[in-house]
N, C-alpha and C positions, 0 to 999 in steps of 0.2 A: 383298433386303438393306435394313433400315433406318437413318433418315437419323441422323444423331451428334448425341448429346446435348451442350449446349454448356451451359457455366456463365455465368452473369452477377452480377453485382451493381449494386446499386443504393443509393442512403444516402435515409435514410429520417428522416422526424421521431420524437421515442418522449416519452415523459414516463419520467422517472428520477427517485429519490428520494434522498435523504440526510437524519440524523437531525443535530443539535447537541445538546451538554452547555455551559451555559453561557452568560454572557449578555455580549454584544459589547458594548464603551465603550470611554472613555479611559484606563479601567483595564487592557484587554485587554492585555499584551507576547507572549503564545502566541497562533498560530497551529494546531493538531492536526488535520492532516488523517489518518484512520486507517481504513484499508482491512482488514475483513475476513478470516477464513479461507474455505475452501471449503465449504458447505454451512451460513453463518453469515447471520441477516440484521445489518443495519446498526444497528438499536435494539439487539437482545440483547449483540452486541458493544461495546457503547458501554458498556453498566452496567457489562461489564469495566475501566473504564477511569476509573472513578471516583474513583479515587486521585489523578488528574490535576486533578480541579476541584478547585481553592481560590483562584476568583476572577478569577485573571491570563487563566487559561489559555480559549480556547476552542476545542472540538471538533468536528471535524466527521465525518462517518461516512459518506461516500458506499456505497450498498449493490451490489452489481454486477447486470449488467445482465440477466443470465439468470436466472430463478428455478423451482426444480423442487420436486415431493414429496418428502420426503426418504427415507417408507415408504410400502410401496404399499398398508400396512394402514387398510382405511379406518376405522377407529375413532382411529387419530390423524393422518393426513395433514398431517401439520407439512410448512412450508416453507423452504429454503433456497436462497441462491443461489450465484452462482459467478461469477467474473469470464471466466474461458475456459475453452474444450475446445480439443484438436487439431485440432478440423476448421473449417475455414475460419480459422484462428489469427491470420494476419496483419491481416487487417479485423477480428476481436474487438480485437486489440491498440490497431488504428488508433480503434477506437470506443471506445474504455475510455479512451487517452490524454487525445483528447478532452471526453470525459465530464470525466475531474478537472480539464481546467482551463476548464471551464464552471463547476462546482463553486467553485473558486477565486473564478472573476469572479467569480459571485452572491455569495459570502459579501465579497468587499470593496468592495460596492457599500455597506458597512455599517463598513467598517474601514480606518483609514489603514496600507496596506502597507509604506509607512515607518518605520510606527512600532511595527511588531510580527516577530515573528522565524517565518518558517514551519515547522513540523515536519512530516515524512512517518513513517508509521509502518504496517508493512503485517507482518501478522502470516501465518503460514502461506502457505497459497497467494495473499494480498495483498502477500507481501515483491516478488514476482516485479511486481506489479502496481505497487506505489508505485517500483520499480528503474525500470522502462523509465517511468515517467510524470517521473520527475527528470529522465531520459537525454535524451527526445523531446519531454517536453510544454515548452508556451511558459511557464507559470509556476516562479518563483524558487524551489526548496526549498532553507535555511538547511542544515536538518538533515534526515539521512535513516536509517534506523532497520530495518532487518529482521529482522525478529523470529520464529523458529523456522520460516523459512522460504528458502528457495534464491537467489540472485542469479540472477538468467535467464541461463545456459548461453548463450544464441544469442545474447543481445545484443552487437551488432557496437562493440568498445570503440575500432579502429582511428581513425575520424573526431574532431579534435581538439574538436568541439565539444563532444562525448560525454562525454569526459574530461574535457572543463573546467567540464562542470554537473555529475558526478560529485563531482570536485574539492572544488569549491567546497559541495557538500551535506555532507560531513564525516561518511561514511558510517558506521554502526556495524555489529555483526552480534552479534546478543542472543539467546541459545541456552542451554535446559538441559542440565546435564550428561549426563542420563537421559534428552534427547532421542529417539525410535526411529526419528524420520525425519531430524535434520538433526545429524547423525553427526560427530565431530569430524574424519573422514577428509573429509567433504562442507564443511566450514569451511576446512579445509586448503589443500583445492582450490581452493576461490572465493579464501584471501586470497592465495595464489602467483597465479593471474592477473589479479586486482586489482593486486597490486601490481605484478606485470608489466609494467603499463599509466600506472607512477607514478600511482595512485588511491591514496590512504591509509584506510587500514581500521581500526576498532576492535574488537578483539572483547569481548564482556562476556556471560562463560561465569555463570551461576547454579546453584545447586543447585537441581534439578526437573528435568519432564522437558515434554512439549509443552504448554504454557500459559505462561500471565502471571505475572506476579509485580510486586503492589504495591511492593516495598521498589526495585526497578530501575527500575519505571515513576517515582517518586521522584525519583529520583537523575537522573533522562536530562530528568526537568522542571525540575531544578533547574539546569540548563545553558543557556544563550543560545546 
């Protein structure tokens, strides 16, 4: 009979990247911290989001931490990354929370946080990722924004602390109508137990279906 495999863990130093749009001053009032889809890097995502520079604003693009092939063809072997997989979930979680609010520090080691307003905006599989980095992490999000993508199911809304950085981030949920993944039946869901939880929710339905849209990206900058 052989002996039992045991798990461990260990935390480990890594080098992580993030891209900006935009140039920090006394002009800055935004903050845009904006996490990714699944299989997105952090620059290509960012050119999406163009509509947002006009000076005030500046962006940040944390890229997630796992990065894979995206085809196994090797004549294009493009890459993308990903913030989590199911396996080993809770330590990706614990290290990604992390990750954004190292991200943070760096970027206000350049900015008076007083005097600028933070936005979270996590698009596809980043919505799930800027939800719990509001909920857990130590940094202040003003605004939080999910955009064509789920509120994390597991996250435990019960702890009043949870609720009250929730609260206080003045959540929105930004979805096309032609959606194929984030379903008006899947918004339904999420804003009954948000509100469940006295969390206030916004929804801001568009014409389209999973992508961006300049005219909304607009409008959500144009808000404090």
């Amino acid at each position: 009979m052989g002996n039992t495999v045991h798990e461990h863990h260990l935390p480990v130093s890594r080098t992580a990247r993030y891209y900006t749009l935009g140039d920090p001053g006394p002009g800055t009032r935004q903050v845009w911290v904006v996490c990714h889809g699944y299989g997105q890097l952090a620059s290509r995502f960012l050119e999406k989001l163009r509509a947002l520079d006009d000076g005030t604003r500046y962006l940040v693009a944390p890229e997630g931490l796992s990065r894979f092939y995206l085809s196994e063809s090797p004549a294009e072997r493009r890459v993308g990354a990903s913030w989590m997989t199911r396996e080993d979930r809770l330590a990706e979680i614990a290290d990604y929370v992390r990750y954004l609010d190292a991200v943070c520090q760096d970027v206000f080691k350049q900015l008076d946080r007083s005097q600028v307003a933070v936005h979270a905006l996590g698009y596809s599989q980043g919505a799930a990722t800027v939800a719990r980095w509001a909920a857990l992490g130590r940094a202040k999000v003003d605004r939080l924004t999910l955009w064509g993508g789920e509120f994390p199911p597991d996250l435990d809304l019960t702890p009043e602390t949870v609720r009250d950085r929730l609260r206080a981030a003045r959540l929105s949920l930004v979805y096309g109508r032609a959606d194929e993944f984030i379903t008006s039946k899947v918004i339904a869901t999420t804003v009954k137990r948000l509100r469940a939880h006295e969390i206030p929710v916004r929804e801001i339905p568009f014409d389209g279906a999973h992508e961006l849209n300049d005219s909304v990206l607009k409008g959500l900058g144009a808000e404090t």
